[in-house]
N, C-alpha and C positions, 0 to 999 in steps of 0.2 A: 183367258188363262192358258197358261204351256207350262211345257214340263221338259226335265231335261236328263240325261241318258249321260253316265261316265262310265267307260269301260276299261277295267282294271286287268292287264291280258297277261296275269299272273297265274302258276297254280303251282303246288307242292309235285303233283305227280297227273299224268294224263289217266284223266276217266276213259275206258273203251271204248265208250259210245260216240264220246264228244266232236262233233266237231265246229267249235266255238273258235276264233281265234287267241291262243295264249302260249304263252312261253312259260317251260319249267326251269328255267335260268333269270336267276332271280336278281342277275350280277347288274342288270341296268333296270331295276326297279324304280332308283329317285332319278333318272337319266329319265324316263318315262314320266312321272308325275311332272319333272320341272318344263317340259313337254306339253303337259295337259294344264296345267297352270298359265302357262304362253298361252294353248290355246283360248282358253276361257275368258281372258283377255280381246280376243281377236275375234271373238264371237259373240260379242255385248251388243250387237246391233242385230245378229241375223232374228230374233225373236219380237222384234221391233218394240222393245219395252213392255211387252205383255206383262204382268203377273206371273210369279212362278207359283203354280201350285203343286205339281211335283217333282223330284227327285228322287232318280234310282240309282244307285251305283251296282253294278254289273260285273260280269267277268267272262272268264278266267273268277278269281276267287277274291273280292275288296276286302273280305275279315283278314286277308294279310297286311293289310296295311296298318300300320302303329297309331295311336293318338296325335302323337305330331304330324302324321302326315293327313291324315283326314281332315284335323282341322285346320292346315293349311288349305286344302279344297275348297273348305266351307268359308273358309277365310274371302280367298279368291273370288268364290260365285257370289257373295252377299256384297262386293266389291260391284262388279260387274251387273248383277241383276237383280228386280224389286221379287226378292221371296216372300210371299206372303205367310202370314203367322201363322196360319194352321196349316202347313205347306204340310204332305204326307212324304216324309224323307227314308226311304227304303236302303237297307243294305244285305246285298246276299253274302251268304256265311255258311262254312262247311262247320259241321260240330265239331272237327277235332281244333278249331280256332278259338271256341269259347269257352275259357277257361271263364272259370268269375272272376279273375282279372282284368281281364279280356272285357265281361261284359259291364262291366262295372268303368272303364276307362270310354267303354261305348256308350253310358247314358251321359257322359260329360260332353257327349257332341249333340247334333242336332237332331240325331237320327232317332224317329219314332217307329219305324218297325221294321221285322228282323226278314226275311227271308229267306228259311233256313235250307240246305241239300240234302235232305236226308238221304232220298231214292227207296230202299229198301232199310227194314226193320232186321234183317238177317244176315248171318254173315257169309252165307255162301253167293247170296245174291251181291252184298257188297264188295267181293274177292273177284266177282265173274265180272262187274265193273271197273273194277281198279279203285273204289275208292279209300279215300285216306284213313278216315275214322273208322270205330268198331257200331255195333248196336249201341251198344251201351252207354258209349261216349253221345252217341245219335239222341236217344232218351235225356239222357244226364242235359245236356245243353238245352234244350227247351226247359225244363225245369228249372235250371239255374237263370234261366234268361224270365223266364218268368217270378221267380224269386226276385229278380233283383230293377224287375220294373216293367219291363217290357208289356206292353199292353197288346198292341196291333203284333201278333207273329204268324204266320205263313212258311208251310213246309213243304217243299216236290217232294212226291212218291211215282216211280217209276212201275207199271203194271204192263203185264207181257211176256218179260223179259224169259231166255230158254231157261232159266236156272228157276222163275216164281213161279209155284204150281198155284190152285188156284184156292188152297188151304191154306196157302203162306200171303195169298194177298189179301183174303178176308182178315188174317191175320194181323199185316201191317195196315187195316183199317181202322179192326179194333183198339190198334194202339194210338194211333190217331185219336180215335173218338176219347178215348182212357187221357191223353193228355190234355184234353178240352181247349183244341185249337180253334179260333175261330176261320182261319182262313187252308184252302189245301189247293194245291197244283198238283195235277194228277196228269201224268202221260203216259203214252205209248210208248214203249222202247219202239227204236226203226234205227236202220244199219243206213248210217252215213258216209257214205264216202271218203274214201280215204283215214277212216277210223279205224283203231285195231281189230274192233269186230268185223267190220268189213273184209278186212283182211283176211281174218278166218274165216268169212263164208267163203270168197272167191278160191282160197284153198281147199274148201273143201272140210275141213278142218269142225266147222260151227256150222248147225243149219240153220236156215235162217227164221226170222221170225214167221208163229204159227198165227197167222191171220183170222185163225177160227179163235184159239184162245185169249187173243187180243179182245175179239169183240166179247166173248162171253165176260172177262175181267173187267169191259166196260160195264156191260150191263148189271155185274154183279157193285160194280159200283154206283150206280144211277139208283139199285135197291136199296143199298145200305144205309147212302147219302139221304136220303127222302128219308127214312125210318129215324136218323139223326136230326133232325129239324133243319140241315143246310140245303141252301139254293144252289142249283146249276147255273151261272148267270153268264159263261161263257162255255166253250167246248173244253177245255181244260182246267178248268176254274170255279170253285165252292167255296160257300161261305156262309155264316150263319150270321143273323142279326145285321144283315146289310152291309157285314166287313169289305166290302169291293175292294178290289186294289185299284184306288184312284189312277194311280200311273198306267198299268194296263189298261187299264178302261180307254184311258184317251188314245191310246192307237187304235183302238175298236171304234172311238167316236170322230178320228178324225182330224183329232186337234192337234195344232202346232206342235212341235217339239225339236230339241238342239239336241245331235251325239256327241261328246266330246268324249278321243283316245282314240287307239288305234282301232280302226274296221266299224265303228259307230257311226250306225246311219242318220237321217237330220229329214224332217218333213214341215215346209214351209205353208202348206195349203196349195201349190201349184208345183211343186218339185221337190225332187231325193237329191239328198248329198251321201256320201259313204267315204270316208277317212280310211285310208292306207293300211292296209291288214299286215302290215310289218313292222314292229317295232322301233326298229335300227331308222327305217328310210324315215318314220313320224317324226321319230326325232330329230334328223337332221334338216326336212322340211321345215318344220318349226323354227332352229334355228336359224335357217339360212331365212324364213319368210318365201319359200315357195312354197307351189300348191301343195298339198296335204289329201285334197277329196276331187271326185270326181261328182258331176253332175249330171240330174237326166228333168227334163221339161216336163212334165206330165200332158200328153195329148186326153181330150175329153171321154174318150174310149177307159184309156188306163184310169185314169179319175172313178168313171164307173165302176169297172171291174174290181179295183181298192175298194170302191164303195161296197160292193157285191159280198165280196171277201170277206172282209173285218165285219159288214154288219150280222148278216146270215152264221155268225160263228156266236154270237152273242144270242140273248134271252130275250133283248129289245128288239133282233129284227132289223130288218129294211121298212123305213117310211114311203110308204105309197105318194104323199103328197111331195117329198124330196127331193123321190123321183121326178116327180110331174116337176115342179118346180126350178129346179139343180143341172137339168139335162134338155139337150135337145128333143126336138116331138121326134125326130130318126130315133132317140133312144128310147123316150119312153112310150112312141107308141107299141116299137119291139118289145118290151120290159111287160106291156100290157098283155101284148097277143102270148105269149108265153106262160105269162103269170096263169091266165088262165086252163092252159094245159099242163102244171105241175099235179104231180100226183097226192091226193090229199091226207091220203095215210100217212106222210110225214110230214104234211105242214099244216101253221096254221094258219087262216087266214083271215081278214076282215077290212073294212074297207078303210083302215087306216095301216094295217101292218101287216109283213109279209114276213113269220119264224118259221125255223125247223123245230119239231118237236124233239124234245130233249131224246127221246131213245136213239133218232137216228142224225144228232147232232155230228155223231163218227162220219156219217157220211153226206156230210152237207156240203162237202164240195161238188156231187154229184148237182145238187141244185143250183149251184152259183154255173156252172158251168151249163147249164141247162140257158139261163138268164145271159150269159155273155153274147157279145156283136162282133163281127168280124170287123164292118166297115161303117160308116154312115154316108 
């Protein structure tokens, strides 16, 4: 099974924080799709007829795209590749998008679940971001998407940020829990480069994020989360009743997957592709039939390290035997003499799997970094 990645590099107005590739000029929106429709055409082979089991459509912001045009896509990929019938079909979506016209024109497509932007429940916290919608519009759309069918829904909440005290994020928890979401993506605010917060810290202007308050919001959410019946089952990611997001999941496990749009990356099982983070050039690529992406080989070292990354961020862990198995004895004898001098207050360990324990999931790149090799 694989899954496959469409990146929509649209958006009404720039979030502060963001730095995602998208344009707020909206003026070559179907110049772009007729683009990404070529593409998906010209990429029926890289998945080597796998099954699809998932699809995400991505941004910049997909809930602007109209009924015509989506199921044109949908049109396109079921054209091109075998999607299997309980394929988990993802669309992310800001609340000022979803009108019940809106949602209601979205259960007429393929798409079974919504994942929604919320970030913040407030409006000063949604002002110090830049985002589009209000609170209220934020509330409203999950209800109405829930009224009108939607089953599988999933909302980012941003926690950190200088504007959330840490009243206002128990706060946007409780509202969380009150709309009985089964799924939550919960992040750190961090200053991106080249973002308009960025901009303000390097002036002077904004301080930057408080490192102590960050963690304390984590761990205020690790209590909450437990007292509500949801599992941690990745570093950013809760759920209750086993809700996973299949799509994420497979870049934690590893598995194949196709990006199709502009800046969408592509993972074969032995190499990365990453498509042209420029609108204008994607499209003329496309039609002229020049390259589009660029490529990287993956040496067994990087294989590793991927492996290190994506597992240790997860609830599953690193498999001890995958190691042994998957890698050279240079690797996992290293993996072994190491494993053994990790500190045990944060992991757990047994002789099939190597976790960080959920408190100090925040910093479990300390560990993967511990477990990395220079050379072999």
């Amino acid at each position: 099974m694989a899954g496959i990645y469409i990146h929509i590099p649209f958006c009404k107005q720039a979030c502060s924080y963001c730095d995602f590739h998208f344009s707020t000029n909206l003026s070559r929106k179907q110049d772009v799709i007729n683009a990404i429709l070529q593409e998906i055409k010209q990429r029926k082979n890289y998945l080597k007829e796998e099954p699809i089991e998932t699809i995400y459509l991505g941004g910049g912001t997909p809930s602007l795209l109209n009924l015509d045009e989506l199921t044109s896509l949908f049109d396109a990929l079921h054209q091109s590749f075998e999607i299997h019938e309980s394929a988990e079909i993802t669309l992310e979506a800001n609340p000022d998008d979803l009108t019940k016209e809106k949602l209601i024109d979205l259960k007429q497509t393929s798409i079974n679940r919504l994942s929604i932007g919320v970030q913040p429940f407030f409006e000063e916290d949604l002002r110090f971001m830049n985002r589009a919608h209000s609170a209220i519009e934020a509330v409203q759309s999950i209800k109405d998407a829930q009224h009108v069918g939607f089953e599988q829904i999933s909302i980012d909440l941003i926690f950190g940020s200088q504007t959330t005290t840490n009243k206002m994020w128990e706060s946007n928890l409780d509202q969380f829990f009150e709309l009985n979401i089964s799924h939550l993506s919960a992040y750190s605010l961090t200053i991106e480069e080249k973002t308009a917060l960025a901009n303000k810290v390097d002036k002077g202007l904004l301080a930057n994020v408080d490192d102590e308050k960050n963690y304390t919001q984590y761990l205020m959410l690790q209590t909450k989360i437990k007292e509500q019946g949801y599992e941690q089952y990745e570093l950013s990611n809760y759920c209750k009743n086993s809700a996973f997001s299949k799509h994420n999941s497979s870049y934690w496990f590893g598995k194949q997957y196709l990006g199709i749009g502009p800046s969408a990356h592509s993972f074969d099982g032995n190499s990365r592709q990453w498509n042209i983070r420029n609108n204008a050039l994607y499209c003329k690529a496309l039609k002229d039939r020049t390259a589009y992406f660029e490529k990287e080989t993956l040496t067994e070292i990087d294989r590793y390290h991927e492996y290190l990354i994506t597992s240790l961020r997860t609830k599953w862990g690193v498999s001890l035997p995958f190691v042994q198995s998957s890698f050279s004895s240079s690797i996992s004898t290293h993996f072994s003499q190491v494993l053994h001098q990790l500190d045990r207050e944060r992991i757990i360990l047994s002789d099939e799997r190597l976790s960080v324990k959920n408190e100090f999931l925040f910093q479990s790149d300390e560990v993967v970094r511990s477990l990395m090799i220079d050379k072999i």
